[in-house]
N, C-alpha and C positions, 0 to 999 in steps of 0.2 A: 504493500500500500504506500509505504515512503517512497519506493524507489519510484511508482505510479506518478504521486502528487510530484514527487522533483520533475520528473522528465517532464509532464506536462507544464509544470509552473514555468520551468526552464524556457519550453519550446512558445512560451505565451510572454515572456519576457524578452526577447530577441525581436517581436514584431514591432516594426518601426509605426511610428504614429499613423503617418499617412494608410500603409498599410492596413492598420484597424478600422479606420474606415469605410472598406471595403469588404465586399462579403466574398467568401472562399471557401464554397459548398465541397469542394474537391478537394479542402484539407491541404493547402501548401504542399509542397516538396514530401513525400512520402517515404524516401529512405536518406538517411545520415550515414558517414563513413563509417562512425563506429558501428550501428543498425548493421551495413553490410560485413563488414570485418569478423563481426560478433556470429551473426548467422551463419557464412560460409564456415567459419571457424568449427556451429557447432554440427553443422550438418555433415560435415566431411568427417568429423569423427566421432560422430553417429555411425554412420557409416563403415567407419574403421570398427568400432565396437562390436558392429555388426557381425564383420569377419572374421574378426579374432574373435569372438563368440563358438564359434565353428571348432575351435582346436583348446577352450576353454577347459579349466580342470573340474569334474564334475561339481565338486561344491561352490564353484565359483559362475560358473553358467548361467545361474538364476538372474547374480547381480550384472553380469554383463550385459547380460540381455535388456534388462531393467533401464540400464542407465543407458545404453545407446538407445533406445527409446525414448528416453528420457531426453536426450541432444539431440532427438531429431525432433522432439515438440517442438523445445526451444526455437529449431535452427528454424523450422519451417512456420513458426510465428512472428519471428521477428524478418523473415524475407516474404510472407505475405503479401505484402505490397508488390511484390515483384512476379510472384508465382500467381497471385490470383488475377489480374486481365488476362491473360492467355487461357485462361480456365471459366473466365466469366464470358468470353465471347464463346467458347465449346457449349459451354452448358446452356447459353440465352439464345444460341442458334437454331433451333429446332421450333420457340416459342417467338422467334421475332418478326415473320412475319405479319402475326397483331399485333395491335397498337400496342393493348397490356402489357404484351412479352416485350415489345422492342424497349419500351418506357422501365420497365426492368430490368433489362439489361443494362443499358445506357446507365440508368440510376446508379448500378450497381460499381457502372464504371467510373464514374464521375469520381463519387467518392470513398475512393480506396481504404480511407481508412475506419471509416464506417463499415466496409461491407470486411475487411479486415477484425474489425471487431466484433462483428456477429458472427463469422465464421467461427471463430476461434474458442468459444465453447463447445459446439458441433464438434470441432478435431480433440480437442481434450475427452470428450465423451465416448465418442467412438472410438478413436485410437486404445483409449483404456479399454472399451469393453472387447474388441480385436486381440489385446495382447495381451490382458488375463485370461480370459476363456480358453483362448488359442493354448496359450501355455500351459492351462491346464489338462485342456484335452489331446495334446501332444505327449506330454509326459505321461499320462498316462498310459496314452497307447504303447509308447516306448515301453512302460515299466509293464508291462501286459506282454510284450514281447519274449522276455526273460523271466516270469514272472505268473504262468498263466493258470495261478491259483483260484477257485472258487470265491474263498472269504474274502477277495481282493476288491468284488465288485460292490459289497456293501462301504468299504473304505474308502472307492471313487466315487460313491454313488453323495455321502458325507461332503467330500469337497467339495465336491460340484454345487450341491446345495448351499454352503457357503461363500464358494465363488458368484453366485448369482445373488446372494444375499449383500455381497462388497460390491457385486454392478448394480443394483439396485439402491443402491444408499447412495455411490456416488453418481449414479442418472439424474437420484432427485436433486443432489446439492447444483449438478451441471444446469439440471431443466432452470432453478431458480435463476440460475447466470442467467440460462437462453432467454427468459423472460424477460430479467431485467434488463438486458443489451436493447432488447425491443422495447420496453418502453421509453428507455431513456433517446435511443434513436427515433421514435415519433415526436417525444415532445421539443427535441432538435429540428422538424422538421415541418413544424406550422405553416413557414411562411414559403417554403416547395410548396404545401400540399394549397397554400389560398393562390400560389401562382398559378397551379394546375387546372384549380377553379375554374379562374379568372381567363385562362386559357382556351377555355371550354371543356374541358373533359367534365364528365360526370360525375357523383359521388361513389359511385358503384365502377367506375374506371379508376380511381384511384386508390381504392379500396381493392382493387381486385390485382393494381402494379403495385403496390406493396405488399400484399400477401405470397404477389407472382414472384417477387423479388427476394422475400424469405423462405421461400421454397429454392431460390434458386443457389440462394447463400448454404444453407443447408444442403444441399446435392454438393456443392464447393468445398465444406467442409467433411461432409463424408468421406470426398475422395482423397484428403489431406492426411484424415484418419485413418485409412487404410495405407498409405504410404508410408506412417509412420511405425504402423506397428507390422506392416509385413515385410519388410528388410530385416526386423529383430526377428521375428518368428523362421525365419529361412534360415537366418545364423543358429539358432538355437535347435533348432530339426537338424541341421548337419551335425552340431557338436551333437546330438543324441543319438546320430544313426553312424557316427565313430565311436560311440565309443559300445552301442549295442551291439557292433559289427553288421547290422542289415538296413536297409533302408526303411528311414521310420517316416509314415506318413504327417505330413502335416494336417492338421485337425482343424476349422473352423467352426462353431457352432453357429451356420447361419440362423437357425428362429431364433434364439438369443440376442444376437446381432442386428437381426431385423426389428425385433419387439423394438429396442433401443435406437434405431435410426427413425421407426415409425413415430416414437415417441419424441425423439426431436424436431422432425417435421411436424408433428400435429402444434407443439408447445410456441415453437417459433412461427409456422402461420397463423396461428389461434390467437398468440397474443400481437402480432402485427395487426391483424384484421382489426380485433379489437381495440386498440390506443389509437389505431387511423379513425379507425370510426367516431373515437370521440373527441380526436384532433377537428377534424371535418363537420362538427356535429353543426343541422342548419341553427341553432339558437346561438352559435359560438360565432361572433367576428371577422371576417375573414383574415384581416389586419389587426390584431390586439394594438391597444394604444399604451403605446410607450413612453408620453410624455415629449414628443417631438414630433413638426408633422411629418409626415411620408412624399 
């Protein structure tokens, strides 16, 4: 939270006068040298963790895995900005021939570090529930290889159960984030949503490119969360299937996985739809008055 409020207090202290005067939907310049320095930094050894994961000593494989996981959140949250336009035009291509989807897309492009920030629960979310699950039901198939005891199954049946018990606690701490990113990005976004108005679009066209737009940030972030945690899960299946001497398959639990992506998409268009709505409500202003004219 300190290091939050500095950077931002930091990055709002450099704005020269004139400059504040000015509105900058697009969020100024998006990556700093240390941003970049920092990210390449951790991504590449994530990356490395990854592979040397592969030749790890069995008691140490856990944490290896863990923590190049763990460098590749970082690496791939703090270069966000740079990895999500090339993924925001893939994903908005498909919806942009309507107006909805193009205004969606566009939106998403505008402002990178908004749509940066919405993502970025979604990958913490997913990625977690990808490279727990994964690693449980990996290991155990491994340990089922060598291992292919009866009472073994009431034992996996125990962890499993608690591994869903730790993706479900941390779903709901992640869902709060996904919430709150959405409201706090609507009520950032009154004076977009009276230009769109004023524009002509409808209540129900902008209501419907904000929704379109957290569904699309969500698909963005899914795919960021599978990026992170399956580079670990591929190091971690190698170093399992050396040292079991056969090849051990890697394990996903898709319904698991899907309950938890469904659950992000529902929370994050749910509560978009909704704070647009009452952004846009017709008893509300279009222009609140600020004590200056317009």
């Amino acid at each position: 939270g300190l290091l939050g409020a500095w950077s931002a207090s930091g990055r709002a202290a450099r704005v020269r006068p004139l400059e504040a005067l000015r509105d900058h939907a697009a969020g100024g310049t998006p990556m700093t040298r240390l941003r970049w320095i920092t990210g390449v930094t951790a991504v590449a050894g994530g990356l490395a963790l990854a592979v040397a994961s592969a030749s790890a000593r069995e008691d140490s494989l856990v944490n290896a895995v863990l923590v190049a996981a763990m460098a590749l959140i970082v690496g791939l949250t703090l270069l966000a900005p740079v990895t999500l336009p090339p993924l925001v035009r893939a994903f908005a291509w498909p919806i942009s021939r309507a107006a909805v989807g193009m205004l969606a897309g566009r939106n998403a492009l505008a402002a990178v570090r908004r749509t940066a920030a919405t993502a970025a629960p979604v990958l913490l979310t997913v990625g977690f529930t990808v490279l727990v699950t994964g690693m449980v039901r990996t290991t155990a198939a491994a340990y089922a290889m060598g291992n292919p005891a009866a009472d073994q199954a009431e034992e996996d049946r125990l962890v499993w159960l608690f591994t869903l018990l730790l993706v479900g606690v941390s779903a709901g701490y992640s869902g709060l984030a996904i919430v709150n990113t959405q409201v706090m990005a609507a009520s950032a976004r009154v004076r977009e949503f009276a230009v769109l108005r004023l524009s002509g679009a409808t209540r129900r066209q902008v209501i419907g490119a904000t929704a379109a737009e957290a569904v699309l940030v969500t698909g963005i972030g899914t795919t960021l969360g599978f990026a992170v945690a399956v580079p670990a899960l591929l190091g971690m299946r190698a170093g399992l299937s050396q040292k079991a001497g056969a090849a051990v398959p890697l394990v996903i639990p898709w319904p698991a996985v899907a309950a938890v992506v469904t659950a992000c998409l529902v929370l994050a268009a749910g509560a978009a739809t909704l704070f647009t709505c009452g952004a846009i409500s017709p008893r509300r202003p279009l222009f609140p008055r600020s004590g200056k004219s317009a």
